[in-house]
N, C-alpha and C positions, 0 to 999 in steps of 0.2 A: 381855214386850214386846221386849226385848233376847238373846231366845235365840240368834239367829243372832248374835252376838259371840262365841261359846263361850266358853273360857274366859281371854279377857282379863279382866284386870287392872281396877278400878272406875275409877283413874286414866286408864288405855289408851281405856279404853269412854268416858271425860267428853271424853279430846282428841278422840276422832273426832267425838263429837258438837256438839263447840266446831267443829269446822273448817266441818261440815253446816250448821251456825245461823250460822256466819259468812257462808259464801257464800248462804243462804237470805235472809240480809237483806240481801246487793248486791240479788240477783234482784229484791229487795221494791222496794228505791229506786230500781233503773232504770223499774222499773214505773210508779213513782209520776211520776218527773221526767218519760217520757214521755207518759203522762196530764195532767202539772200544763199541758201545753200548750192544751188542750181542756177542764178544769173547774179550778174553783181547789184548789189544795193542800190548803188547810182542808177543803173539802168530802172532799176523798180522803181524809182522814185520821179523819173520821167515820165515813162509810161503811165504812171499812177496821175499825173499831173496833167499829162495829155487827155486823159479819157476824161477828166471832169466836165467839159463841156457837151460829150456825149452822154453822161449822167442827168445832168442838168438839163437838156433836150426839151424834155417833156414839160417840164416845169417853165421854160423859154417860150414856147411855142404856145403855152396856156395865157400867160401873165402878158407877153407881148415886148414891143421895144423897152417899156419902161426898166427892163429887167439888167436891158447894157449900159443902160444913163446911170453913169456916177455923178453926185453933187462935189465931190474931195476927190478930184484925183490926184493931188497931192499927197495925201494922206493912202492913196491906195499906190502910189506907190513905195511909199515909206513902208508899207503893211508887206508889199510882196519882196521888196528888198530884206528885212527885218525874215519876213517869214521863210524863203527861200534859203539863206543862210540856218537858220534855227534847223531845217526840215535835212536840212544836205548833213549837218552835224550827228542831228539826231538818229537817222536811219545806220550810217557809217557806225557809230555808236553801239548802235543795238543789234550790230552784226560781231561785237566783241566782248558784249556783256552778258548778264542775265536778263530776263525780262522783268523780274522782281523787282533789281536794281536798278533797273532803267526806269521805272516807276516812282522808285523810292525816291530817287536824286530828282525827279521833275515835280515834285512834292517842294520842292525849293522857290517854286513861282511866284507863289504868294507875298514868301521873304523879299526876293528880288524886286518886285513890284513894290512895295515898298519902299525899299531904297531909292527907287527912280522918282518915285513920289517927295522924298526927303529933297531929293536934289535939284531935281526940275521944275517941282510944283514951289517949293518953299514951305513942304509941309515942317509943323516943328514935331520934334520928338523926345518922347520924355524917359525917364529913367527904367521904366517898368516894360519900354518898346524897345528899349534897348538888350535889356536881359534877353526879352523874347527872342531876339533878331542872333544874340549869340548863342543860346541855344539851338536855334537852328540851323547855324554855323558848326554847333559840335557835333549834332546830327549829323551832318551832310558828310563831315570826316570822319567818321565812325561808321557810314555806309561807304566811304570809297578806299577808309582803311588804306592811308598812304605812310603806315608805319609797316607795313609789307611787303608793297611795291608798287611802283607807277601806271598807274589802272588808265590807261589811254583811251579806254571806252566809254570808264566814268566820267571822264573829265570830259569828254565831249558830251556827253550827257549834260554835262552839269552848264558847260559856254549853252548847248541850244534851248534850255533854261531861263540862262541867262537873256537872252535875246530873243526867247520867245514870249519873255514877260513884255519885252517892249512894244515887239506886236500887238499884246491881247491890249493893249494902250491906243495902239492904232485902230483896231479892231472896235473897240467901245466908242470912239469917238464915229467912227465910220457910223454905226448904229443909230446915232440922230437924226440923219438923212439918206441913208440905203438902204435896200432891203437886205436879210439875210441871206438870200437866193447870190445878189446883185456882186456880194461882200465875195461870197466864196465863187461864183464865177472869175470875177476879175484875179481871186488869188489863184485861181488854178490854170488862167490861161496866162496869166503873168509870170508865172512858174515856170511855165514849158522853157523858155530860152537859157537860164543858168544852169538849171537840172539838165537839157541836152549837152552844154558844155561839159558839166562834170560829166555825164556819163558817154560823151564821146567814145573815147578809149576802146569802155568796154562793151560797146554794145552788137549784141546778138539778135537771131531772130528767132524770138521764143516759139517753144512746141504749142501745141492745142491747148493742151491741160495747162501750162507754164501760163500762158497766156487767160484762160479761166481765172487764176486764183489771183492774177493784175488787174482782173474786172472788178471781183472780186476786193481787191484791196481798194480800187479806185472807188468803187460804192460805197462800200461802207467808211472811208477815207470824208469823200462829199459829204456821206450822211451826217456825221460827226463834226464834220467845218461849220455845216449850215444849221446844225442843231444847236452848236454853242455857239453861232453869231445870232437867233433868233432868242437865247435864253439871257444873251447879254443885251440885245434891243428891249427884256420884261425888266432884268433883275440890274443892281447893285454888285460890282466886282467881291467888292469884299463879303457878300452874303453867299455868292458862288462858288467862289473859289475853293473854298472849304469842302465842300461836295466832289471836289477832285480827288481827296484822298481816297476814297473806295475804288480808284483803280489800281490801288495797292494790292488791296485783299483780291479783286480777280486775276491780277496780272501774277503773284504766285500760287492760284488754282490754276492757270491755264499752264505757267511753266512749268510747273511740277507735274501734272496730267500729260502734255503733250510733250513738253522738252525734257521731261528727267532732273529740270533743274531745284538744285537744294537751294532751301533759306538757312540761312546763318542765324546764329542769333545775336550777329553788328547788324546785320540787315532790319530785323526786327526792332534793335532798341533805338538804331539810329532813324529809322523812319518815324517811330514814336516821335523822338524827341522834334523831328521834323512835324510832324502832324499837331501837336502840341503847342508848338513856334507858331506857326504860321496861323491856328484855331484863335489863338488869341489875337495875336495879330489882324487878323479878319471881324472879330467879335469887337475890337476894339475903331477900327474903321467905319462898323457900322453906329457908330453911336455918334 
Protein backbone atom coordinates (compact mmCIF):
# COMPACT_ATOMS: atom_id res chain seq x y z
CA UNK A 1 0.00 0.00 0.00
CA UNK A 2 2.99 2.26 0.77
CA UNK A 3 5.21 1.29 -2.11
CA UNK A 4 5.63 4.57 -3.53
CA UNK A 5 7.46 5.82 -0.27
CA UNK A 6 10.48 3.78 -1.33
CA UNK A 7 12.77 3.36 0.94
CA UNK A 8 11.93 5.67 3.90
CA UNK A 9 12.43 5.06 7.02
CA UNK A 10 8.94 3.44 9.07
CA UNK A 11 9.29 6.64 11.39
CA UNK A 12 9.73 9.12 8.00
CA UNK A 13 6.56 7.00 6.46
CA UNK A 14 4.28 7.51 10.11
CA UNK A 15 5.30 11.59 10.09
CA UNK A 16 3.98 12.00 6.53
CA UNK A 17 1.17 10.25 7.12
CA UNK A 18 0.43 12.11 10.63
CA UNK A 19 0.86 15.34 8.64
CA UNK A 20 -1.88 13.78 5.67
CA UNK A 21 -4.45 12.76 8.63
CA UNK A 22 -3.88 15.94 10.22
CA UNK A 23 -4.86 18.07 7.52
CA UNK A 24 -7.61 15.47 6.33
CA UNK A 25 -9.26 16.13 9.59
CA UNK A 26 -9.42 20.27 9.22
CA UNK A 27 -10.84 19.37 5.60
CA UNK A 28 -13.47 17.01 7.77
CA UNK A 29 -14.38 19.95 10.24
CA UNK A 30 -14.73 22.82 7.95
CA UNK A 31 -17.00 20.53 6.32
CA UNK A 32 -18.99 19.65 9.07
CA UNK A 33 -19.18 23.36 10.70
CA UNK A 34 -20.20 24.41 7.19
CA UNK A 35 -23.06 21.97 7.07
CA UNK A 36 -23.82 22.38 10.96
CA UNK A 37 -25.53 25.57 9.29
CA UNK A 38 -28.32 23.62 7.32
CA UNK A 39 -28.64 20.17 9.55
CA UNK A 40 -27.91 19.71 13.22
CA UNK A 41 -24.31 18.68 14.12
CA UNK A 42 -25.55 15.38 15.76
CA UNK A 43 -27.21 14.27 12.72
CA UNK A 44 -23.80 14.98 10.64
CA UNK A 45 -22.01 13.18 12.98
CA UNK A 46 -24.25 9.92 12.46
CA UNK A 47 -24.47 10.03 8.96
CA UNK A 48 -20.65 10.71 8.90
CA UNK A 49 -20.33 7.43 11.09
CA UNK A 50 -22.80 5.53 9.16
CA UNK A 51 -21.07 5.92 5.62
CA UNK A 52 -17.67 4.62 7.02
CA UNK A 53 -18.32 1.04 6.11
CA UNK A 54 -19.44 2.19 2.66
CA UNK A 55 -15.98 3.95 2.46
CA UNK A 56 -14.26 1.27 3.55
CA UNK A 57 -15.97 -1.18 0.92
CA UNK A 58 -13.50 -1.39 -1.44
CA UNK A 59 -10.67 -1.80 0.75
CA UNK A 60 -12.96 -4.96 2.67
CA UNK A 61 -13.71 -6.66 -0.31
CA UNK A 62 -9.83 -6.44 -1.58
CA UNK A 63 -8.11 -7.54 1.92
CA UNK A 64 -11.02 -10.15 2.82
CA UNK A 65 -12.53 -11.42 6.28
CA UNK A 66 -9.25 -10.78 7.89
CA UNK A 67 -10.28 -6.97 7.85
CA UNK A 68 -13.47 -7.73 10.60
CA UNK A 69 -11.35 -10.05 12.98
CA UNK A 70 -10.25 -8.09 15.92
CA UNK A 71 -7.58 -9.50 18.31
CA UNK A 72 -8.74 -6.69 21.43
CA UNK A 73 -12.23 -6.38 21.32
CA UNK A 74 -12.06 -5.13 24.58
CA UNK A 75 -9.87 -2.69 23.92
CA UNK A 76 -12.06 -1.78 20.75
CA UNK A 77 -14.69 -1.14 22.69
CA UNK A 78 -13.01 0.92 25.29
CA UNK A 79 -11.69 2.86 21.94
CA UNK A 80 -15.42 3.41 20.57
CA UNK A 81 -16.82 4.29 23.90
CA UNK A 82 -13.79 6.75 24.65
CA UNK A 83 -13.99 7.93 20.97
CA UNK A 84 -17.84 8.37 20.41
CA UNK A 85 -18.07 10.65 23.48
CA UNK A 86 -14.72 12.70 22.47
CA UNK A 87 -16.43 12.98 18.77
CA UNK A 88 -20.24 13.97 19.99
CA UNK A 89 -18.26 16.89 22.20
CA UNK A 90 -16.21 17.77 19.74
CA UNK A 91 -18.47 18.46 16.69
CA UNK A 92 -21.35 20.28 19.21
CA UNK A 93 -18.28 22.23 20.00
CA UNK A 94 -17.29 23.45 16.83
CA UNK A 95 -20.62 24.53 15.93
CA UNK A 96 -20.02 27.37 18.82
CA UNK A 97 -16.68 28.27 18.22
CA UNK A 98 -14.06 29.29 15.78
CA UNK A 99 -12.27 26.81 13.84
CA UNK A 100 -8.84 28.30 14.94
CA UNK A 101 -9.77 27.78 18.41
CA UNK A 102 -10.97 24.64 18.04
CA UNK A 103 -7.67 23.61 16.84
CA UNK A 104 -5.82 25.53 19.28
CA UNK A 105 -7.45 23.90 22.42
CA UNK A 106 -7.02 20.18 20.81
CA UNK A 107 -3.16 21.11 20.65
CA UNK A 108 -3.74 20.13 24.61
CA UNK A 109 -3.58 16.13 23.72
CA UNK A 110 -0.11 15.69 24.02
CA UNK A 111 -0.37 17.43 27.68
CA UNK A 112 -3.32 15.40 28.57
CA UNK A 113 -1.60 12.21 27.45
CA UNK A 114 0.80 12.77 29.54
CA UNK A 115 -0.97 13.07 32.58
CA UNK A 116 -2.74 9.82 31.98
CA UNK A 117 0.74 8.34 31.64
CA UNK A 118 1.72 9.90 35.18
CA UNK A 119 -1.24 8.30 36.54
CA UNK A 120 -2.02 5.00 35.06
CA UNK A 121 1.38 3.94 33.75
CA UNK A 122 3.40 5.09 37.14
CA UNK A 123 5.34 7.23 34.92
CA UNK A 124 7.63 9.48 37.31
CA UNK A 125 7.95 13.15 36.53
CA UNK A 126 10.32 15.62 37.14
CA UNK A 127 10.63 19.27 37.83
CA UNK A 128 11.25 20.57 34.14
CA UNK A 129 7.81 18.33 33.01
CA UNK A 130 6.25 19.95 35.36
CA UNK A 131 6.86 23.66 34.29
CA UNK A 132 6.10 22.19 30.80
CA UNK A 133 2.70 20.76 31.70
CA UNK A 134 1.83 24.34 33.35
CA UNK A 135 2.68 26.15 30.73
CA UNK A 136 0.42 24.60 28.86
CA UNK A 137 -2.07 24.89 31.27
CA UNK A 138 -1.67 28.75 30.79
CA UNK A 139 -1.99 28.33 27.20
CA UNK A 140 -5.06 26.65 27.11
CA UNK A 141 -6.56 29.72 29.53
CA UNK A 142 -5.35 32.30 27.48
CA UNK A 143 -7.00 30.72 24.38
CA UNK A 144 -10.44 30.13 26.02
CA UNK A 145 -10.05 33.37 27.95
CA UNK A 146 -12.34 32.69 30.96
CA UNK A 147 -11.69 36.20 32.32
CA UNK A 148 -14.53 37.25 29.74
CA UNK A 149 -16.83 34.86 29.67
CA UNK A 150 -17.81 31.13 29.85
CA UNK A 151 -16.97 29.82 26.40
CA UNK A 152 -19.23 26.51 26.38
CA UNK A 153 -17.64 25.74 22.99
CA UNK A 154 -14.23 25.78 24.26
CA UNK A 155 -14.66 23.97 27.10
CA UNK A 156 -16.23 21.27 25.17
CA UNK A 157 -13.40 21.45 23.00
CA UNK A 158 -11.08 21.15 25.69
CA UNK A 159 -13.39 17.63 27.70
CA UNK A 160 -13.14 15.94 23.80
CA UNK A 161 -9.38 16.55 24.21
CA UNK A 162 -9.54 15.40 27.17
CA UNK A 163 -10.93 12.00 26.16
CA UNK A 164 -9.64 11.72 23.05
CA UNK A 165 -6.16 11.55 24.49
CA UNK A 166 -7.39 8.37 26.09
CA UNK A 167 -8.56 7.02 22.95
CA UNK A 168 -5.34 7.52 20.80
CA UNK A 169 -4.12 5.28 24.17
CA UNK A 170 -6.54 2.73 22.88
CA UNK A 171 -5.87 3.23 19.51
CA UNK A 172 -1.75 2.53 19.86
CA UNK A 173 -2.40 -0.35 21.73
CA UNK A 174 -5.00 -1.67 19.03
CA UNK A 175 -1.93 -1.19 16.51
CA UNK A 176 0.03 -4.23 17.79
CA UNK A 177 -2.47 -6.78 16.47
CA UNK A 178 -5.09 -4.90 13.95
CA UNK A 179 -4.89 -3.49 10.94
CA UNK A 180 -5.46 0.26 10.45
CA UNK A 181 -8.32 -0.53 8.00
CA UNK A 182 -9.58 -3.07 10.83
CA UNK A 183 -9.03 -0.09 13.73
CA UNK A 184 -11.28 2.39 11.92
CA UNK A 185 -13.87 0.07 10.60
CA UNK A 186 -14.88 -1.21 14.10
CA UNK A 187 -14.84 2.58 15.25
CA UNK A 188 -17.17 3.81 12.69
CA UNK A 189 -19.64 1.11 12.82
CA UNK A 190 -19.45 1.11 16.60
CA UNK A 191 -20.37 4.61 16.46
CA UNK A 192 -23.45 4.49 14.52
CA UNK A 193 -25.66 3.44 17.75
CA UNK A 194 -24.71 6.47 20.35
CA UNK A 195 -24.37 9.09 17.43
CA UNK A 196 -28.08 7.86 16.37
CA UNK A 197 -29.29 8.30 19.95
CA UNK A 198 -28.00 11.83 20.16
CA UNK A 199 -29.05 12.78 16.85
CA UNK A 200 -32.53 11.26 17.17
CA UNK A 201 -34.38 14.44 18.00
CA UNK A 202 -33.06 16.20 15.16
CA UNK A 203 -32.92 14.26 12.47
CA UNK A 204 -33.96 15.23 8.86
CA UNK A 205 -33.82 13.98 5.40
CA UNK A 206 -30.97 15.69 3.89
CA UNK A 207 -31.22 17.37 0.22
CA UNK A 208 -28.72 15.97 -2.76
CA UNK A 209 -26.22 18.47 -2.29
CA UNK A 210 -26.70 18.37 1.78
CA UNK A 211 -26.14 14.93 1.35
CA UNK A 212 -22.82 15.19 -1.12
CA UNK A 213 -20.89 17.21 1.43
CA UNK A 214 -21.71 14.08 4.37
CA UNK A 215 -20.00 11.82 1.80
CA UNK A 216 -17.93 14.02 1.62
CA UNK A 217 -17.18 14.52 5.24
CA UNK A 218 -17.56 10.84 5.78
CA UNK A 219 -14.29 10.34 3.42
CA UNK A 220 -12.27 12.34 4.19
CA UNK A 221 -13.31 11.67 7.99
CA UNK A 222 -12.19 7.45 7.19
CA UNK A 223 -9.33 8.96 5.39
CA UNK A 224 -7.80 10.68 8.40
CA UNK A 225 -8.87 7.76 11.03
CA UNK A 226 -7.14 5.14 8.96
CA UNK A 227 -4.11 7.48 8.02
CA UNK A 228 -3.39 8.17 11.71
CA UNK A 229 -4.02 4.52 12.89
CA UNK A 230 -1.47 3.30 10.19
CA UNK A 231 1.15 6.22 11.27
CA UNK A 232 0.73 5.17 14.82
CA UNK A 233 1.19 1.08 13.75
CA UNK A 234 5.17 2.88 11.99
CA UNK A 235 5.84 5.68 14.70
CA UNK A 236 6.32 6.45 18.58
CA UNK A 237 3.20 8.59 20.11
CA UNK A 238 5.42 11.19 21.32
CA UNK A 239 7.44 11.59 18.04
CA UNK A 240 3.79 12.17 16.33
CA UNK A 241 1.99 14.01 18.19
CA UNK A 242 3.92 17.04 17.74
CA UNK A 243 3.15 17.03 13.87
CA UNK A 244 -0.52 17.84 15.07
CA UNK A 245 0.29 21.28 15.73
CA UNK A 246 0.20 22.35 11.80
CA UNK A 247 -3.44 21.98 11.86
CA UNK A 248 -3.28 25.24 13.64
CA UNK A 249 -1.72 27.06 10.81
CA UNK A 250 -4.36 25.61 8.25
CA UNK A 251 -7.31 25.48 10.45
CA UNK A 252 -6.85 29.60 10.59
CA UNK A 253 -6.11 29.76 6.62
CA UNK A 254 -9.18 27.88 5.95
CA UNK A 255 -11.36 29.99 8.69
CA UNK A 256 -10.33 33.21 7.67
CA UNK A 257 -10.73 32.32 3.69
CA UNK A 258 -14.02 30.60 4.06
CA UNK A 259 -15.53 31.58 7.55
CA UNK A 260 -14.53 35.22 7.89
CA UNK A 261 -13.16 34.20 11.01
CA UNK A 262 -10.47 36.64 12.99
CA UNK A 263 -7.51 35.28 15.12
CA UNK A 264 -6.81 37.24 18.20
CA UNK A 265 -3.75 37.69 19.32
CA UNK A 266 -4.68 35.24 22.86
CA UNK A 267 -5.34 32.86 20.29
CA UNK A 268 -1.88 33.17 18.76
CA UNK A 269 0.06 33.44 21.99
CA UNK A 270 -1.87 30.96 23.74
CA UNK A 271 -1.51 28.31 21.14
CA UNK A 272 2.31 29.02 21.11
CA UNK A 273 2.55 28.59 24.60
CA UNK A 274 0.51 25.18 23.88
CA UNK A 275 2.73 24.09 20.93
CA UNK A 276 5.86 24.80 23.03
CA UNK A 277 4.42 22.59 26.24
CA UNK A 278 3.60 19.94 24.61
CA UNK A 279 7.07 20.06 21.94
CA UNK A 280 8.95 19.48 24.86
CA UNK A 281 7.01 17.34 26.30
CA UNK A 282 6.93 15.01 23.24
CA UNK A 283 11.00 15.66 22.84
CA UNK A 284 11.33 14.63 26.25
CA UNK A 285 9.22 11.28 25.89
CA UNK A 286 11.21 10.37 23.19
CA UNK A 287 14.35 9.97 24.82
Amino acid sequence: MFKFFGKLSNTSIAVILMIISGFSFVIMHSAAKYLSDELHIFEITFLRCSLVIFVLAPVIFKQGVKTIVTKQPKFQFYRILTNSIAMLCFFYGLTLTTLSQVTALNLTVPIFTTFFAIIFLNEKIKIRRIIALCIGFIGTMIVLRPDISLNLGGLLILTSALIWSISLIFIKKLTETDSAVTISLYAGVGMVPPTFIAAWPYLTMPTFNQFLIILFIAITGTIAQTLLNSAFKRGELAVLLPFDFLKLIWSVLIGYTFFFESTPYTLWLGGSLIVLSSSYIAWRERK
